[in-house]
N, C-alpha and C positions, 0 to 999 in steps of 0.2 A: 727739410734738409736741402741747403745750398749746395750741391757740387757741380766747379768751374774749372775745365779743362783751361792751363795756360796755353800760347799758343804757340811762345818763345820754347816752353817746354815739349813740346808734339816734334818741333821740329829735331832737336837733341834726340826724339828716338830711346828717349835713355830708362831704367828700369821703373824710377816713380813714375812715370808716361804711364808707360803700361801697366803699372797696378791701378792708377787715376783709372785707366779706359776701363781697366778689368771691372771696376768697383760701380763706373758709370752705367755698365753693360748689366751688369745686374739687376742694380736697381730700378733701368727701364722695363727691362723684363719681369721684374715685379709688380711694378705697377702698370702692366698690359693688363697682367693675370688680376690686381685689383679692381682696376675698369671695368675689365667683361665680367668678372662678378657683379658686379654694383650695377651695369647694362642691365643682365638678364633678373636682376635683383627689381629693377625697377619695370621690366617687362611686369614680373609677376602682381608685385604690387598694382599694377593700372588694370591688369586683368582680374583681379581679386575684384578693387574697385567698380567695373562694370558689371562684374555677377554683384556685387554688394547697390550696386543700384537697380538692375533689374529685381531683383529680389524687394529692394525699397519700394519700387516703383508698384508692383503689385500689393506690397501690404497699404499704400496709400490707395489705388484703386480699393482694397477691401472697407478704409475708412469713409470711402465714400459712400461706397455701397450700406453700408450701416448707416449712414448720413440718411440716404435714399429711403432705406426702410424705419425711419425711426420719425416719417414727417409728422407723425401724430403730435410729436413733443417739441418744439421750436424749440429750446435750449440746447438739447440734445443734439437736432440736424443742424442750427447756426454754428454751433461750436465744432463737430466735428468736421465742418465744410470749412473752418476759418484753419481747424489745425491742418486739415489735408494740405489747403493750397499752400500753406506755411513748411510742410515739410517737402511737397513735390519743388518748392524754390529751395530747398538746402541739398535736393537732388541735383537740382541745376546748378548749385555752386560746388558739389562736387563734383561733375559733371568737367565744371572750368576746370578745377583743381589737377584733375588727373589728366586732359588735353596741354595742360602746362608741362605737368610734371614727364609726359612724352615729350615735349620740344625741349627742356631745359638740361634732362639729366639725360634720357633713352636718343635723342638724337643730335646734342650736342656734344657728349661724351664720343659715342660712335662717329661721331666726323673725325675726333680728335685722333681718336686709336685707326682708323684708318689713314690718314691723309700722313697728321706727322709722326709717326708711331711708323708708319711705313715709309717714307723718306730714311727713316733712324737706320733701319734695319738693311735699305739698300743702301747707306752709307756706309753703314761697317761690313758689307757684304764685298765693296768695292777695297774698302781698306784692309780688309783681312786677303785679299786678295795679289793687292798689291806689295803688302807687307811680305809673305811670301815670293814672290818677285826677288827684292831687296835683298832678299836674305841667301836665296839662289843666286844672284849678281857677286855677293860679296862671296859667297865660299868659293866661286869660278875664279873672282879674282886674285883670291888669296892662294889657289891652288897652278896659278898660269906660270909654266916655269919662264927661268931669266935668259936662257938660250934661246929662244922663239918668242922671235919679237913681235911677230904677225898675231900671236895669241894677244901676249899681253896688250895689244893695243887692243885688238877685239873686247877681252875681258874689260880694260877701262872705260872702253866707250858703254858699253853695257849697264856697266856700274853706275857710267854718271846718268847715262839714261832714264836706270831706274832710278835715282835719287831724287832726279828732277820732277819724275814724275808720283814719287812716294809725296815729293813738299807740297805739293797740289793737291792730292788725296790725302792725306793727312788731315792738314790746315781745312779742307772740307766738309770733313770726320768732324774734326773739332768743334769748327761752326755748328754742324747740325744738333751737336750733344752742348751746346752752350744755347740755341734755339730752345732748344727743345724742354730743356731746363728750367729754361727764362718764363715759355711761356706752357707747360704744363699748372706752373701758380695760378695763371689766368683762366684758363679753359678751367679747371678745377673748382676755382671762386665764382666763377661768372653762373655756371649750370646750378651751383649749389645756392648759391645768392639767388638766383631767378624763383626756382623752385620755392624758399623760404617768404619767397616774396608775396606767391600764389598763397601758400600758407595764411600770410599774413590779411592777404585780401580776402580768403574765403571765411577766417573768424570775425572778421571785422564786417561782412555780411550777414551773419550767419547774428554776431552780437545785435546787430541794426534790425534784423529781420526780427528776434524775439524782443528788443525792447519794444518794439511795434505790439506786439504780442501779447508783452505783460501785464498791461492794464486788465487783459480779457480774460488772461488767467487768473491775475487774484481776483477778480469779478467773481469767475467760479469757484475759486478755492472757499470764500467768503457763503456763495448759495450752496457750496458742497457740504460743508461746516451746516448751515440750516437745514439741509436734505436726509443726513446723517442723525442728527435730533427728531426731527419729525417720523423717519422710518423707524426708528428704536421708540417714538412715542407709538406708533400706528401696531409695531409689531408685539405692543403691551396690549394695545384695545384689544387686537387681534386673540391674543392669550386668552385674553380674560373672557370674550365672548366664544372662543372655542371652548372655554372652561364649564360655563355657563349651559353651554347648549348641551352640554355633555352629559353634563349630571339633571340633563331632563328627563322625562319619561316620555318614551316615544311608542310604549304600546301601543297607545289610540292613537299613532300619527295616523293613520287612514281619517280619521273622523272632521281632519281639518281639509279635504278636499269636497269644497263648494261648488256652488251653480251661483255666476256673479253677471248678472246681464249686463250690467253697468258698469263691466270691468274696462279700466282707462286705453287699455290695447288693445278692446274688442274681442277678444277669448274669453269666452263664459264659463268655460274649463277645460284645461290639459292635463297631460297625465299617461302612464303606459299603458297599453294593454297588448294581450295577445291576440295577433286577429290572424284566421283561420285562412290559408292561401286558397286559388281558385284553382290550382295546378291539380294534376291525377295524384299528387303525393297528399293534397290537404297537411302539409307542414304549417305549422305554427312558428310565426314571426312577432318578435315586438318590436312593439311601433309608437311613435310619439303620438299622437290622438290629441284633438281638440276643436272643440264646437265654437263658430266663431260666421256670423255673418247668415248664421241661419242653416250651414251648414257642417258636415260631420264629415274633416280632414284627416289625415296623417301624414307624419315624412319618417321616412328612413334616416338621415342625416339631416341636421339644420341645415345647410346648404343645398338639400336638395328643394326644389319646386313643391307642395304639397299636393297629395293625391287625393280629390276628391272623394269620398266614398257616398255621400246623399248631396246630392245639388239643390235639394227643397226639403227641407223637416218636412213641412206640411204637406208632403205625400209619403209618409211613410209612419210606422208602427214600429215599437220596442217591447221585447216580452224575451220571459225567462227560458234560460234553456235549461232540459232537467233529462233529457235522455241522452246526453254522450257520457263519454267517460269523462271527461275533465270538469274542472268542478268551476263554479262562479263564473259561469259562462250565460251570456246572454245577446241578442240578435236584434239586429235593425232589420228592418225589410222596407224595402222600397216597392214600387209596381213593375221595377226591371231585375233588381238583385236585389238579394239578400246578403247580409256579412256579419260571419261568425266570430263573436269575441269573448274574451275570458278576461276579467280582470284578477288583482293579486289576492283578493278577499273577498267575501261575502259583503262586507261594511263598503267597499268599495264600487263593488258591483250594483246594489240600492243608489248607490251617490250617484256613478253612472245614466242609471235607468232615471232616475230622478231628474240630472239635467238632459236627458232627450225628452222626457217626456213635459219637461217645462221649456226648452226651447219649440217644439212644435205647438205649445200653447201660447208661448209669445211671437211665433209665427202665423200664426193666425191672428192675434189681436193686431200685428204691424201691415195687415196680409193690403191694407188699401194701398201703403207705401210702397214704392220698386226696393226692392232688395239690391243694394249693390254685390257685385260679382267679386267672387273671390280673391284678393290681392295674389297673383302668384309669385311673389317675392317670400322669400323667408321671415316668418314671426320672431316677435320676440319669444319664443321659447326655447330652450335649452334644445340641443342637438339630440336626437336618439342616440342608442348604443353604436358602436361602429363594429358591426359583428355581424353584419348582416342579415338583421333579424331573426337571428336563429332563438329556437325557442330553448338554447341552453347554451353555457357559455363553451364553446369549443377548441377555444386557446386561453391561456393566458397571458398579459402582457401589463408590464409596468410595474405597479405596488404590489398587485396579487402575485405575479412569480417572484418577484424581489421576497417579500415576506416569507413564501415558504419556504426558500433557498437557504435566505441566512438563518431560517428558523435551526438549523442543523448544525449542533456544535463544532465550533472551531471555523464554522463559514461568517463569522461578525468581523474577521479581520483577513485581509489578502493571504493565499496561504503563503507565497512565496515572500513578500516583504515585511510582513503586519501592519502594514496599513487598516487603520479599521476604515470601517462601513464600505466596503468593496460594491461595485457598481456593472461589475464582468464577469464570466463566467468562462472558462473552458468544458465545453460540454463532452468532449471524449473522454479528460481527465476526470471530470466531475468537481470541480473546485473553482474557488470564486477567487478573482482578481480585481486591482487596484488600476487604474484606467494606463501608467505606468506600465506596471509588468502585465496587462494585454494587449499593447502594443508590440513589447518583446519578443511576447508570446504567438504578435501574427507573423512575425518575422522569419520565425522558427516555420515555419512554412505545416499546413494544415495534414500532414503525415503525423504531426508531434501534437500539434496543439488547435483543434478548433474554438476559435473566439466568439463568443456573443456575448448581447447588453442585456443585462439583466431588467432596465425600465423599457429600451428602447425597442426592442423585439420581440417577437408572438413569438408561445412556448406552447409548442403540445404538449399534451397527455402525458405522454410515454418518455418525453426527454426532459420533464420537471421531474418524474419520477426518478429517471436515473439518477441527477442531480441529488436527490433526497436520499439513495441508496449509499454516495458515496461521501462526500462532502472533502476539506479539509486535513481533519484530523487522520483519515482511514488512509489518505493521499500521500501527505506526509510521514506516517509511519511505515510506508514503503519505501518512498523516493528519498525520504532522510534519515534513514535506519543507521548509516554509519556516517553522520555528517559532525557530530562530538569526534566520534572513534577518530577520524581523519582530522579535527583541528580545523574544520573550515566555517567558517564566522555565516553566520544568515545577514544581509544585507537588511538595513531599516531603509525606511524611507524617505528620508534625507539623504542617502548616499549616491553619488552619482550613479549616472546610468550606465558606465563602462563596466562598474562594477555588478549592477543588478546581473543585466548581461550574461554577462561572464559566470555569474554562479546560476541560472536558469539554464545554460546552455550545459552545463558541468550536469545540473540536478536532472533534464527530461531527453538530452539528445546523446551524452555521454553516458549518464545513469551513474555518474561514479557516487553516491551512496549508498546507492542501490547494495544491499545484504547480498549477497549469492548461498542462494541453499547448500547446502551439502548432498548426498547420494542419499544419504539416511533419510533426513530431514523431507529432501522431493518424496520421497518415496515412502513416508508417513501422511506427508500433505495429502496425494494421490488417494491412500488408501481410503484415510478419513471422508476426503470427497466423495469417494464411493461408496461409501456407509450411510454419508449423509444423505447421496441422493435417494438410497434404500428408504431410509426413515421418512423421507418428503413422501416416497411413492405411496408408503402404507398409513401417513398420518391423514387427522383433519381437515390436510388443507386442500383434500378431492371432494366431491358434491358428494354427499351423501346419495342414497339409491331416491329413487323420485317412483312413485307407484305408476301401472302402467297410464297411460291415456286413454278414453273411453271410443270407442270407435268413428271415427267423423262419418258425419251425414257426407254423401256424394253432395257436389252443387247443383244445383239446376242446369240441366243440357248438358252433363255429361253425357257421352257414349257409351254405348253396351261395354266397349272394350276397357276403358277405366272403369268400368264397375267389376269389371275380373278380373284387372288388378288388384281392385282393392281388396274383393275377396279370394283373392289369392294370396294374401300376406304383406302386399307393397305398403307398407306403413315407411313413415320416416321415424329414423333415429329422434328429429329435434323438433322443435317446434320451431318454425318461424317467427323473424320478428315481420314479416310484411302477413296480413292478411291476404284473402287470394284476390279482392277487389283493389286491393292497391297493387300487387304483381300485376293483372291485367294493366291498368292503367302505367306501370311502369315502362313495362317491355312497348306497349303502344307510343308509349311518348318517345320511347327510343326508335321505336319505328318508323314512327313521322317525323324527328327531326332526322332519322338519315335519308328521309324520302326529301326533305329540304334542304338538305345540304347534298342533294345530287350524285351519290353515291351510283358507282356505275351498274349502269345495270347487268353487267358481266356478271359481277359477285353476288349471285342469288342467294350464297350461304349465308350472308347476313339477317333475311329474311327466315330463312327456316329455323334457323338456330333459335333467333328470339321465338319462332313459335314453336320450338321443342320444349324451348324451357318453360312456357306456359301451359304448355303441356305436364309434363316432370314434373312441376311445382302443383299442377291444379291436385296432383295426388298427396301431396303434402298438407296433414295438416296445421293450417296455422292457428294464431290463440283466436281468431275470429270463428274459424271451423269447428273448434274444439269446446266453445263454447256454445256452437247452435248444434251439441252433440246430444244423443238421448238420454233423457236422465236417468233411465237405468243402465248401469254398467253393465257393459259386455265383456264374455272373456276375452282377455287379451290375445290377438292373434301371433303362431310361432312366428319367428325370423327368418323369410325366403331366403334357403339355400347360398341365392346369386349375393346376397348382400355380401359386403364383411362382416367382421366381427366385430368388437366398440373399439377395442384398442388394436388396430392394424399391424404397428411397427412392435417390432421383437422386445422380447423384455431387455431390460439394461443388466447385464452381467457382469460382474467386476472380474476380469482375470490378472493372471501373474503377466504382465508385458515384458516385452526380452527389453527394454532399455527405458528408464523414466526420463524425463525431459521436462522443462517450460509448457510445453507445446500439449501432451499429455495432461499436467496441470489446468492449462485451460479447458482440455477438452472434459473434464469432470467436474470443473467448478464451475463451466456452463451448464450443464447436467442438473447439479445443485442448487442452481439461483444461487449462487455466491459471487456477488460483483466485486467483493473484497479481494477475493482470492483470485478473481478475473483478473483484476487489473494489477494484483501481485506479480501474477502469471507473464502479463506482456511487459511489465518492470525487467522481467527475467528473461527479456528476449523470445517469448513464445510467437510465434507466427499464426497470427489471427485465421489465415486461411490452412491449418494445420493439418494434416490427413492424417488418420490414423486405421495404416494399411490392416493393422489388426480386427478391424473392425467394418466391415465394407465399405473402406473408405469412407467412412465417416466426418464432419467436422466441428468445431463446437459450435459453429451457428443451428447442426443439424440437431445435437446435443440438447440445445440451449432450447428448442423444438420441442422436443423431449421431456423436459424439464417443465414444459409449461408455463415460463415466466415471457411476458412480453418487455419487460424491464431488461434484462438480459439477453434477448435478441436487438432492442434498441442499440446497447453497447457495445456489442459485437458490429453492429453497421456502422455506426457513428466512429469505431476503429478499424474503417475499411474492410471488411470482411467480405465475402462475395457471396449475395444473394442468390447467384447463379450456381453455386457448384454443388456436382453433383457427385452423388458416391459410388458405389460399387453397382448398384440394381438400379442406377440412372434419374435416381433422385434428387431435386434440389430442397432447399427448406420449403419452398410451396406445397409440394411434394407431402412431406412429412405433416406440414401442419395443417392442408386438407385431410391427410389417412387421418389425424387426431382428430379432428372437428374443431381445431383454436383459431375460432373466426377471427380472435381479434390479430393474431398474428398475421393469417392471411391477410384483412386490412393493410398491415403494415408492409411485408413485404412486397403487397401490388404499388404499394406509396414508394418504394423503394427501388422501383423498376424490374421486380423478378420478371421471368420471362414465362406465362403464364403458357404459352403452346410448347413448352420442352415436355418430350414425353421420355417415359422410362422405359427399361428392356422388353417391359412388356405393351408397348405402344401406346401408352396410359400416360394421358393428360392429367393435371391437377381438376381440370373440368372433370372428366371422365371418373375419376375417383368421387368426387362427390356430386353426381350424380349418381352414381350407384349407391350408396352410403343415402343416398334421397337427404342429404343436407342441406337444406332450404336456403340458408342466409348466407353459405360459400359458395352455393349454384349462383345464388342471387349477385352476388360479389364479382365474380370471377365472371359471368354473362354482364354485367352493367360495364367489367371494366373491358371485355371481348370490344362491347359494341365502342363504347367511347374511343377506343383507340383504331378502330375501321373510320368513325368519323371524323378525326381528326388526319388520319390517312387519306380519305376522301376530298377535305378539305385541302390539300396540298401542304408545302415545309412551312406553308406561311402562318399557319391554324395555331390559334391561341394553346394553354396547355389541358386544354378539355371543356367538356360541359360542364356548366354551372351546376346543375341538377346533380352529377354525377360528385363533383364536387362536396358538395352540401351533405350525399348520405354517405360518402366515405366518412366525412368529418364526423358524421354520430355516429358509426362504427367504431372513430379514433378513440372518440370522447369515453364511449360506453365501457369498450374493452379495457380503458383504465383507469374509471372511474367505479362503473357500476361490472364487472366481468362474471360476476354471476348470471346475467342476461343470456348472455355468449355461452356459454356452457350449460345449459339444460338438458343434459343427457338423458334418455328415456330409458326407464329400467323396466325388466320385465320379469315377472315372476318365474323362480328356477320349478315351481309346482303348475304345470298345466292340467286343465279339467278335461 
């Protein structure tokens, strides 16, 4: 829109003037307020712009780095190196774009709105100014009476004064708004012309740069086209030879493990076995094994160096082992060491024996030739286990937890999306997630929701278990009990992520489907729990009574004084799992790695301690003592006074409570072993670290104790619970599950950082309790984890997170107590008829 102030009209002063000015005045002031929009409009956009290329710029760096790692396949690193430098130059022509688009629109506009935009405004600042003037001249003059002359002349001189000087500012006024008019067109075209123009040069780069390009692309579009055929032909082979091998019979696959002298890699045979460590513990490790250059290697991982075990067949001898316990066991001996191995079969074990005893006979027929020395680079053989040789598997990770997870109905699809074949897991909830909603779900910060991968992460024991207790369906049926009732839709997986969001955050941090019991309802829950734990206590699922044990032979060198314990009654409640020659070498090997790792010698208690408990222990018998016991049975001796009883902690008594609550709920469906109704319970707001002043301060970890389930203390930790708290008579859960004898729980809770020197009102450690109790495998526990945590003290804040050693037998404590937990609990029973 044209508007041109006349200038014959400015000076008339007369009403269209001033609607003109009025009209002008506006619409400069509108279009100030357009400008500085469209300024800070164009601020944002160039700053968008250079987050949108630093962002570029890194996803180009990641294509290179994939270029980098991919040099095995020259299509693959030519191509991705041809498309990187292709898109870091479309970086650079945005780069020009947006340094344009600040000089054309953000700094040309801004000249404009200051320079003549401010001229404008001191013009009409002047004119309004003086306009007033004018109009005070004229009312003087019109008011100057005709008897006083001296006025009227004043007042005319005034008058014409002002007029003279309004025609001047005026007609200035006018110029500036017929200026400013004129060249507002210009300024406006010229920034927005320049900009369009960068436009125009950055596509017409950008065009230039990928017709460059395109030859290289249909190149691969055309080899993608034949890569695409060929993987779909390869992924038929693949089929049919998976199909094939499948419906073989692999009973006798041992039978196809040979002795091949002339094999093309120099290995005359590999293969696993178990080989017997040199350590005080004699653990058994498997190990990758194989004879090759004359002599008899292993590795731990293909990548590592292989370990020597015989440097010359032809000074050594293989023969059968027939007096340990494990079975298909047989030994090399050399003139320095010997090494004890087990293969997986008897069939296997002959094959074994078979090729040492023909590689030392073709060591000696080669015996005129120099033997070359062992390559220590890695073979072609497959990698060992990555489990650190243990001779059982101690976690699981990848397929094995995946399979047993979604084994559990309602876990084949994400619970919260339906996504199938879910790949995550929340382990506090117990339910599997879509890679999707467990990102959501880490967002939701680890009070709500602990995330892990179900291929990519180690699972103990005890938290695949959990998984398996609750799943999906049991998850669901709490946290979307009223999600019909309320009308709110389940998100599928196609739907944006604001929306999943929004209803995960609704479902686990709001709880709005969440049911809320009634007074009735809690307080049927409650009861039933209490009934239920009744029926656990008196069912099946306690050890049957076990006959007593036959009196242990003393060891050799014991003391007068341990033999009047022993015939004094000091029996132990359980059997150990450590024989007394392996306790020896245990507490020793702790001994001397604290004497190496320089523990000071201020703290002499470290030293006693361990020979207290080799002490304590030597009266313990364990299954090797009990076995070199006499073959006629002896009567069983009573139970010394000083001991406890078997079951320490009070019976569990259901009383009327002055008020039901959540909180309550969990503390009896801990009790229970009922993880349904657990995780009912903190749906319903129950506070995990719950007291129940009724009860000496009680809690349901203490409960859950009680209960006997290690599935069920898992839960309770994994939803923050505190390991540490204690009750009324200054008990923590270590506390409780030492006075039980529930090794495996002890395991867990030292894994879990209880604090194993908290004593109760009566100055009673968890040590101190089973030591009395004479409990072999919780002294043993609780002493291994004493010393590991002095030498890691010893070592300074710098010290790794313990011994390996120590490591290693907690891990078969984890494995045992929730695999095999019968172990764990051998309770000694003694006949109520004494002779």
């Amino acid at each position: 829109m044209k508007i041109t102030v006349d200038f014959e009209e400015c000076l008339k002063d007369s009403p269209r003037f001033r609607a003109t000015i009025e009209e002008v005045e506006g619409d400069v002031c509108e279009l100030e307020s357009k400008l500085d929009k469209l300024v800070k409009l164009c601020i944002g956009m160039i700053d968008a712009g250079k987050a949108y290329n630093a962002a570029n710029r890194q996803f180009v760096s990641g294509i290179r780095e994939l270029a980098q790692q991919s040099t095995r396949d020259e299509v693959i690193e030519s191509s991705l190196t041809k498309f990187a430098e292709s898109l870091q130059e479309m970086i650079n022509y945005h780069t020009i774009l947006f340094d344009q688009a600040q000089r054309s629109i953000k700094t040309q506009l801004q000249t404009f709105i200051k320079d003549d935009l401010r001229k404008f405004k001191e013009a009409k600042k002047h004119f309004d100014k003086v306009s007033e003037e004018k109009e005070t001249a004229l009312i003087k003059n019109a008011q100057a009476p005709r008897n006083k002359q001296h006025e009227v002349e004043e007042a005319t001189n005034i008058l014409t004064a002002t007029r003279k000087c309004f025609r001047h500012i005026v007609l200035d006024y006018v110029l500036q708004i017929n200026v400013l008019q004129s060249k507002r067109r210009s300024e406006i075209l010229k920034s927005m012309l320049s900009f369009m123009h960068a436009h125009l040069t950055f596509f017409h780069q950008g065009y230039d740069l990928f017709s460059e390009l395109q030859p290289l692309m249909k190149q691969l579009g055309g080899q993608l086209d034949q890569l695409v055929v060929d993987a779909a032909k390869e992924k038929r082979d693949m089929e049919q030879k998976h199909s094939t091998i499948q419906q073989k019979d692999f009973s006798n696959d041992d039978s196809k493990l040979e002795y091949n002298v002339d094999a093309d890699n120099g290995i005359a045979m590999e293969g696993y076995l178990f080989k017997r460590a040199s350590n005080a513990f004699k653990t058994w490790n498997r190990r990758w094994f194989s004879i090759q250059n004359n002599q008899l290697v292993y590795q731990k991982k293909f990548k590592d160096n292989p370990t020597v075990v015989v440097e010359d067949l032809r000074l050594c001898t293989v023969k059968h082992c027939e007096d340990i316990e494990r079975r298909f066991c047989f030994e090399v001996v050399s003139p320095t060491k010997s090494c004890m191995m087990q293969a997986d079969s008897e069939k296997l074990r002959q094959a074994w024996i078979k090729a040492v005893q023909n590689s030392i006979a073709s060591a000696f027929r080669d015996k005129g030739e120099d033997g070359e020395k062992l390559d220590r680079k890695s073979s072609t053989s497959t990698g060992s286990l990555d489990s650190g040789g243990e001779p059982k598997e101690k976690s699981l990770k990848g397929e094995s937890a995946l399979q047993k997870v979604l084994a559990i109905p309602g876990n084949t699809c994400c619970c919260d999306c339906g996504q199938p074949d879910p790949r995550w897991a929340s382990i506090n909830l117990g339910i599997t997630l879509c890679i999707q909603c467990s990102g959501i779900h880490r967002s939701l910060g680890v009070h709500f929701s602990k995330v892990r991968s179900l291929t990519l992460d180690t699972w103990e024991p005890e938290l695949l278990k959990l998984m398996c207790e609750l799943g999906n369906g049991v998850i669901n049926q709490i946290y979307e009990a009223r999600r019909e009732e309320l009308g709110a839709r389940k998100p599928q997986p196609a739907d944006p992520r604001h929306e999943m969001e929004a209803y995960i955050k609704a479902k686990y941090v709001d709880r709005r489907f969440v049911r809320r019991p009634s007074d009735e309802e809690l307080r049927n829950k409650v009861v039933s729990l209490s009934k239920q734990e009744k029926r656990l206590s008196s069912s099946s699922d306690h050890l049957p009574p076990r006959p007593p044990p036959p009196t242990p032979k003393l060891r050799p060198g014991s003391n007068s004084s341990g033999q009047t314990a022993v015939a004094s009654g000091l029996e132990a409640r359980r059997d150990s799992l450590f024989c007394a020659d392996e306790l020896d070498s245990l507490f020793s090997y702790f001994d001397n790695s604290s004497k190496l790792r320089s523990i000071k010698s201020a703290d002499s208690g470290i030293q006693n301690s361990a020979d207290g408990s080799r002490e304590m222990l030597a009266t313990t018998p364990s299954s090797n003592s009990l076995a070199d016991a006499d073959a006629a049975e002896s009567p069983p001796m009573p139970m010394p006074a000083t001991l406890p009883p078997p079951s320490p902690c009070k019976e569990m008594v259901f009383y009327e409570p002055k008020e039901y609550s959540p909180g309550l709920q969990l503390y009896w469906a801990s009790c229970a072993r009922s993880l349904p109704d657990m995780a009912e319970a903190l749906a319903h707001g129950a506070e995990v670290n719950w007291v129940n002043t009724e009860d000496d301060k009680r809690t349901p970890l203490i409960m859950a104790v009680q209960g006997g389930s290690l599935v069920t203390c898992e839960f309770l930790l994994q939803n923050a619970a505190n390991v540490n708290q204690q009750d009324a008579q200054g008990r923590g859960p270590l506390h409780h599950a030492t006075m039980l004898g529930h090794t495996g729980q002890v395991c867990l809770f030292l894994k879990r950082g209880a604090n194993q020197n908290a004593a109760d009102i009566d100055e009673k450690t968890p040590l101190t309790i089973a030591v009395e109790a004479a409990n072999a495998d919780i002294v043993t526990l609780l002493r291994l984890a004493k010393m590991n945590e002095e030498m890691r003290e010893a070592e300074g804040p710098y010290s790794q997170s313990g011994d390996e050693t120590y490591q290693d037998i907690f891990q078969d404590f984890t494995h045992m107590a929730s695999n095999d937990p019968e172990k764990l609990n051998r309770y000694q029973q003694y006949d109520s008829q004494r002779p």
